[in-house]
N, C-alpha and C positions, 0 to 999 in steps of 0.2 A: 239543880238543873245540869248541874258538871256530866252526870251520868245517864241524863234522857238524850236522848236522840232526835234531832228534827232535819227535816227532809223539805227543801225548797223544789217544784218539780217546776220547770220553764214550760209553760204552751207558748206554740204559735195559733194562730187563729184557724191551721190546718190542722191541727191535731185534733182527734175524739177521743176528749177528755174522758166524757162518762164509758167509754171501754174500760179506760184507765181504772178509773172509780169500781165500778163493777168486778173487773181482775182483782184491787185490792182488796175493796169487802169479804169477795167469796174464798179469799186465802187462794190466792195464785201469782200474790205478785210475785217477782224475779228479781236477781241481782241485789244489790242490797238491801230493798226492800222486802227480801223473803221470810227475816225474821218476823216479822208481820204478821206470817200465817198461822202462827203461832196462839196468836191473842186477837183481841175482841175491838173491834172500832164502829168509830159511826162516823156520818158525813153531818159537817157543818154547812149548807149550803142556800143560796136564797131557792132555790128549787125545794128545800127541803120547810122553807118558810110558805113557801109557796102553795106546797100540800097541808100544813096545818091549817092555812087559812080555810081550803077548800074543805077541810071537814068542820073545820067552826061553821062556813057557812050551813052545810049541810046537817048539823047537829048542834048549833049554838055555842057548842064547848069545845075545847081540846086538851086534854094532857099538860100543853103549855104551859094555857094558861088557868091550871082548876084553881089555881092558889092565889090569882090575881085578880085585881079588881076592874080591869080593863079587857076590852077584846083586842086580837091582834090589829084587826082590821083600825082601831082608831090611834095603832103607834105610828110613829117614825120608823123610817129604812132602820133606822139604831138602836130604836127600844125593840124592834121585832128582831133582829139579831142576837141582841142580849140575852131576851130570855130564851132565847134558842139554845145560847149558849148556855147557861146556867141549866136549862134543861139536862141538854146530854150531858153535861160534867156531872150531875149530879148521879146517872148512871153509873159513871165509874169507868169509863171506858180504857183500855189500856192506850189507843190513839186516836186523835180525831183528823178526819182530813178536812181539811179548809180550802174551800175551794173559791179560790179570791175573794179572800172575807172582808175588803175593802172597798169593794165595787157598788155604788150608788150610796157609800156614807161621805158627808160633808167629814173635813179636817177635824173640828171637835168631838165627833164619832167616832170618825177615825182613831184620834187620841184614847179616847175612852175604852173602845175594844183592843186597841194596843195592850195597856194597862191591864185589862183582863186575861190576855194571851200570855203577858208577860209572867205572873202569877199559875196558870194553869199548867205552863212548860217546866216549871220545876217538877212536876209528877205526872205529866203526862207527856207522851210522845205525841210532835203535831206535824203534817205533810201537808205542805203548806200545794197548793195550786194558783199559779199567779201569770199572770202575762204582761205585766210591769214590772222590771227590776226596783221602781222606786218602793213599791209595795210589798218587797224582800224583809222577815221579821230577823231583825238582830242577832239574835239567837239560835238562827238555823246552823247545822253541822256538817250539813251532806246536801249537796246538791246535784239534779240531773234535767235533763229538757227530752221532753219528745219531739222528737223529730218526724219527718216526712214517713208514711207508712208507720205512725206510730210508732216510730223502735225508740226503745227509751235508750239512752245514752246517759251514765255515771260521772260524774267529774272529779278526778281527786281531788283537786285546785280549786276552789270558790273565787280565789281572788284573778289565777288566771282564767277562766271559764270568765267569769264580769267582765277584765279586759277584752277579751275576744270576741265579745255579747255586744260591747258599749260598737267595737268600730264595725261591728255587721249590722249598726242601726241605720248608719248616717244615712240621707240619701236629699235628691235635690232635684229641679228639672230646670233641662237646659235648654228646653223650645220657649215661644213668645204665646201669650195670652191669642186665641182667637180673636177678631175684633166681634164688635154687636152688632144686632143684627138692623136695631135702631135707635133711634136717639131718644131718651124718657124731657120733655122739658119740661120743669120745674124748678117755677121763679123761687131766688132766693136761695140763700145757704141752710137754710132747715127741712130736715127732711123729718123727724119727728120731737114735739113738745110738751112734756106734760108740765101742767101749772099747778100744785097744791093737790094731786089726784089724789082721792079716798073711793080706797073699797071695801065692803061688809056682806058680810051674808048672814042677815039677824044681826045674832049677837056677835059672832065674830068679826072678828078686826083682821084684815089684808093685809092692807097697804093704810100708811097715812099721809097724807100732805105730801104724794109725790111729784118733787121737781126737779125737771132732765129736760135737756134739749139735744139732739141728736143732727148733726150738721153731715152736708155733701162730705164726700173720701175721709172717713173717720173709720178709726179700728177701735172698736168697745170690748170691754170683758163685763156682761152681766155677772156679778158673783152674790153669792148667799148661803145658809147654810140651807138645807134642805127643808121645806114650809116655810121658808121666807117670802115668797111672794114673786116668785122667777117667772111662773109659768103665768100668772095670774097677767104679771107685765106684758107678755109674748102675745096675749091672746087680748090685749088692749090697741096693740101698736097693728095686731092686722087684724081688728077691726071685730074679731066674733066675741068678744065680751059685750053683752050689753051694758054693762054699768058705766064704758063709756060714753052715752048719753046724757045732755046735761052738766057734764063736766069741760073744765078748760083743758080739752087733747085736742092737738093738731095734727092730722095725720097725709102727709106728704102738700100741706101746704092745706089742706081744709079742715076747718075745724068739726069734730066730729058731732051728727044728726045733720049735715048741714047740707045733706044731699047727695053725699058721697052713695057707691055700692060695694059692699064686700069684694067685690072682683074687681071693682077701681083699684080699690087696696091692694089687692092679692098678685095683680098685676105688675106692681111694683115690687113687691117683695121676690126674693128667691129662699125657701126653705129645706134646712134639714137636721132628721130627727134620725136616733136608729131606728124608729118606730115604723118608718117608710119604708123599711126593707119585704113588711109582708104585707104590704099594698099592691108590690107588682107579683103576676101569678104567673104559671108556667108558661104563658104564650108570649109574654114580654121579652124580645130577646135585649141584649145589653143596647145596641144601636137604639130601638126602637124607646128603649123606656128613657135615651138621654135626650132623644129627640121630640119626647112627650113635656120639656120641659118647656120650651117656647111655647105651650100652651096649656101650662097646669093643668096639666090632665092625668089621670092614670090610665094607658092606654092609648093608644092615636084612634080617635075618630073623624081627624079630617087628613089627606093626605098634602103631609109636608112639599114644600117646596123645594126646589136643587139647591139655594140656596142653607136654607135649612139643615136639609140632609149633611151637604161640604162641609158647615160650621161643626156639627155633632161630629165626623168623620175627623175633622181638625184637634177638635176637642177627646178625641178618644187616644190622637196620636201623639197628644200633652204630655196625659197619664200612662202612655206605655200600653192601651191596650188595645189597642185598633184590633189587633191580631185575634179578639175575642168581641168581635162584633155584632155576630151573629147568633151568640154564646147565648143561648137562655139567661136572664140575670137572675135567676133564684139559682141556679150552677155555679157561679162566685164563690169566693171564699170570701167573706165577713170584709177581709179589707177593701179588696176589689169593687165590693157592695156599696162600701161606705164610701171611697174615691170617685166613682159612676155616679153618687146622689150628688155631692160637691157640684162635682161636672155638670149634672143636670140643673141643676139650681142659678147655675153659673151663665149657661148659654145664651141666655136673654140677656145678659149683662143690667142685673135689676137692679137699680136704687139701693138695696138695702139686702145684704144677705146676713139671714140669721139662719148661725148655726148652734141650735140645742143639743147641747152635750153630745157632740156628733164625731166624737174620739171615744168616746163610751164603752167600754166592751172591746178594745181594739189592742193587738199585743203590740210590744215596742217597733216593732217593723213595721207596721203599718200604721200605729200612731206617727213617724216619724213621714210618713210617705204623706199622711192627711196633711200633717203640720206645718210639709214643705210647701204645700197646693197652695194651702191659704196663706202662706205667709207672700207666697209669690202675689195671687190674687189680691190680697194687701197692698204690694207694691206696685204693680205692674195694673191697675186698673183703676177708675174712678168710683166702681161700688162701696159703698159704706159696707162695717161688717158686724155684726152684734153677736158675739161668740158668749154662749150662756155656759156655764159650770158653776159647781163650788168648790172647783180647785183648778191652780196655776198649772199649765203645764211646761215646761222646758221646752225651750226653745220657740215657744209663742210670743209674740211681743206684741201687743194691744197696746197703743199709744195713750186708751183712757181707761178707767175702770170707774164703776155705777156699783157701789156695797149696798145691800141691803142688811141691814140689823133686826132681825126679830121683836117684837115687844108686846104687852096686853094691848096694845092702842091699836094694833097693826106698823107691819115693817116700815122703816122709813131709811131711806138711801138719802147717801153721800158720794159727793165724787171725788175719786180718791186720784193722789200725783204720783 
C-alpha cells in the first residue's frame, strides 16, 4: 500500500459529481489526477448496483451474479455492494472510484466493506467520493474538494484542509421557533404504545414482542441495522400497516381498529423522508410546498389562510431562506430541500415528528445546518421527535434510543440509557 495512491475527493451537495466521474473515466482528469489517464478504471457505485439490478430484472441474470446462488434483488444494501465489489476487482482494474461507498450501509457493513477496501488498496489505486468527512478511508494520500462551478481544488495538507473543513461546518440559528397554529389535546402523557407487538409475513419473522411507549416532548433515536424492522415500526405508529389490527398499539391515545382514521393519525404526525423531495413537481414553489404542510398535502388545493401564509413566511426567515420563496423547490440544492421538508413538517407544530434518515445523502454543511434545526426544535418546542437511522450522528443528542436486534424470531428492541 506504501506505493498506491489514493485520492479522497470532498463534494458539497452543489457539486456534479457525475461530470466528475465521466472526466475521470474517459482519461481527462487534471491535476493530480491525470496520471489516471493513463490506465483503466471502473466506478463502484450504488447507481452502478442499480443498473445490474435493472438488467437481472429484464433478463433474470447478470454478470454479477452468474456464480451466485442468489439474486440481487433479495440481498441487503451490503451484500449487493460486496459483490459489486468483488465483481470489478476481479477485473483487474488499475483504480476504482468509490463514490460514497458507505451511504445506506448499517455500521456492521460499514465495517465489513472497510475490511475489504482495506485489502484491495494495497494493489489498487482507490478515489474515494464522500460528503462526510467521518466517511474518510484511513489510508487516503491526496486529497481535494469541488468546489462551486465544479473547479476541483488539490490540497497539499490533509490534516490542514480537515482543520479548515471541521470550522466551515459549524453553524446554528439564532431566531425563536414560530408558535402553532393550534393546540393538538391529548389526554395523558402517551402519545404512542406498543404492548408485546408481533409482525410476520408467512414465514417471516419482523418484529417480535415489541414493547415501547412513546411520551409527550421526548427525543427518540430509532436505531437498527438495515432489515431490522425500522420502517416496518414507522408504518405502525401512522397507522398504514394493517397488521396493527388486533394488536395491543395505542396510537395518540386510541387503541388501534378502535375507530380511529388514517388521517386522524397523519394529522398528528409531521413527516420526513429524502424520498419526498420528488413528490413536489415543477409548479411547487418553496413558499407554497412549506405551506402545503398545515394540510398534508402535495400541492395547495385549498387557499391558505394570512395566518398560514405569516407562520410559513416566519418559518422560511428561521432557516435563512425567505429570500428564495418563491424559488421553484425542485431548484434547491439537496440541503435547501431537505431544511424546507423539516420546516414543512414542522409548521403545524405536530405531536410527533418523525424524521427518516432525513440527513441521508447530505454533505457536512448541510448535515450540520439539518442538525442545528432539530436539535433547536428539540429544545425550544413541545413536539415529540422520533429520529430513525442506523447510525449516531455528532452533534445529535436524542435523550432515548429504541435498538432493534435482528433474529430468526423477528427483531426485538431494547431501550437503551
Amino acid at each position: 500500500m506504501k506505493n498506491t495512491k489514493h485520492w479522497a475527493i470532498f463534494l458539497s451537495n452543489n457539486a456534479n459529481k457525475q461530470v466528475f466521474i465521466q472526466q475521470v473515466l474517459a482519461k481527462k482528469a487534471t491535476g493530480i489526477l491525470a496520471d489516471l489517464n493513463q490506465t483503466e478504471g471502473l466506478l463502484f457505485s450504488s447507481l452502478t448496483v442499480n443498473e445490474f439490478i435493472d438488467e437481472e430484472n429484464r433478463h433474470g441474470f447478470t454478470a454479477l451474479t452468474k456464480h451466485l446462488d442468489r439474486s440481487l434483488k433479495s440481498m441487503s444494501s451490503g451484500e449487493q455492494k460486496k459483490a459489486l465489489l468483488h465483481y470489478l476487482v476481479a477485473q483487474k482494474p488499475n483504480y476504482l472510484i468509490l463514490d460514497n461507498p458507505f451511504d445506506n450501509l448499517d455500521v456492521a457493513a460499514q465495517e465489513s466493506l472497510l475490511a475489504m477496501l482495506h485489502k484491495i488498496a494495497e494493489h489498487t489505486s482507490l478515489v474515494q467520493l464522500i460528503n462526510r468527512e467521518r466517511d474518510l478511508l484511513p489510508f487516503i494520500t491526496h486529497v481535494a474538494s469541488i468546489e462551486k462551478n465544479n473547479q476541483i481544488v488539490f490540497h497539499e495538507d490533509i490534516q490542514v484542509f480537515l482543520e479548515e473543513y471541521r470550522q466551515a461546518q459549524a453553524s446554528t440559528f439564532v431566531g425563536i421557533l414560530p408558535p402553532p397554529i393550534k393546540q393538538y389535546n391529548l389526554e395523558g402523557q402517551e402519545l404512542i404504545r406498543f404492548n408485546k407487538v408481533n409482525v410476520s409475513y408467512g414465514e417471516k419473522h419482523i418484529l417480535k414482542e415489541i414493547t415501547w411507549t412513546i411520551h409527550k416532548n421526548e427525543f427518540w433515536h430509532l436505531i437498527g441495522p438495515n432489515g431490522s424492522g425500522k420502517t416496518t415500526i414507522l408504518s405502525m405508529i401512522t397507522g398504514d400497516n394493517p397488521k396493527g389490527y388486533g394488536q395491543d398499539l395505542v396510537l395518540f391515545g386510541k387503541k388501534k381498529g378502535s375507530g380511529e382514521t388514517v388521517w386522524s393519525i397523519k394529522d398528528k404526525i409531521g413527516y420526513v423522508t429524502p424520498a419526498m423531495t420528488d413528490l413536489f413537481s415543477t409548479s411547487h414553489t418553496l413558499e407554497q410546498m412549506l405551506i402545503s404542510g398545515f394540510f398534508d398535502s402535495i400541492g395547495l388545493y385549498i387557499k391558505p389562510s394570512e395566518l398560514q401564509i405569516k407562520l410559513a413566511q416566519q418559518w422560511l426567515v428561521l432557516i435563512e431562506m425567505d429570500k428564495l420563496a418563491k424559488k421553484p423547490f425542485f431548484m434547491l440544492s439537496t440541503g435547501q430541500q431537505r431544511m424546507a421538508l423539516v420546516a414543512r413538517a414542522m409548521v403545524k407544530h405536530p405531536p410527533l415528528l418523525i424524521l427518516d434518515e432525513a440527513i441521508a445523502g447530505l454533505d457536512d454543511h448541510n448535515t450540520a445546518l439539518v442538525v442545528s434545526l432539530i436539535n433547536k426544535i428539540a429544545n425550544e418546542s413541545t413536539t415529540t421527535i422520533l429520529y430513525v437511522s442506523h447510525r449516531n450522528e455528532t452533534g445529535l443528542y436524542p435523550r432515548n434510543i429504541f435498538q432493534l436486534t435482528p433474529s430468526q424470531e423477528g427483531s426485538t428492541g431494547v431501550i437503551m440509557k
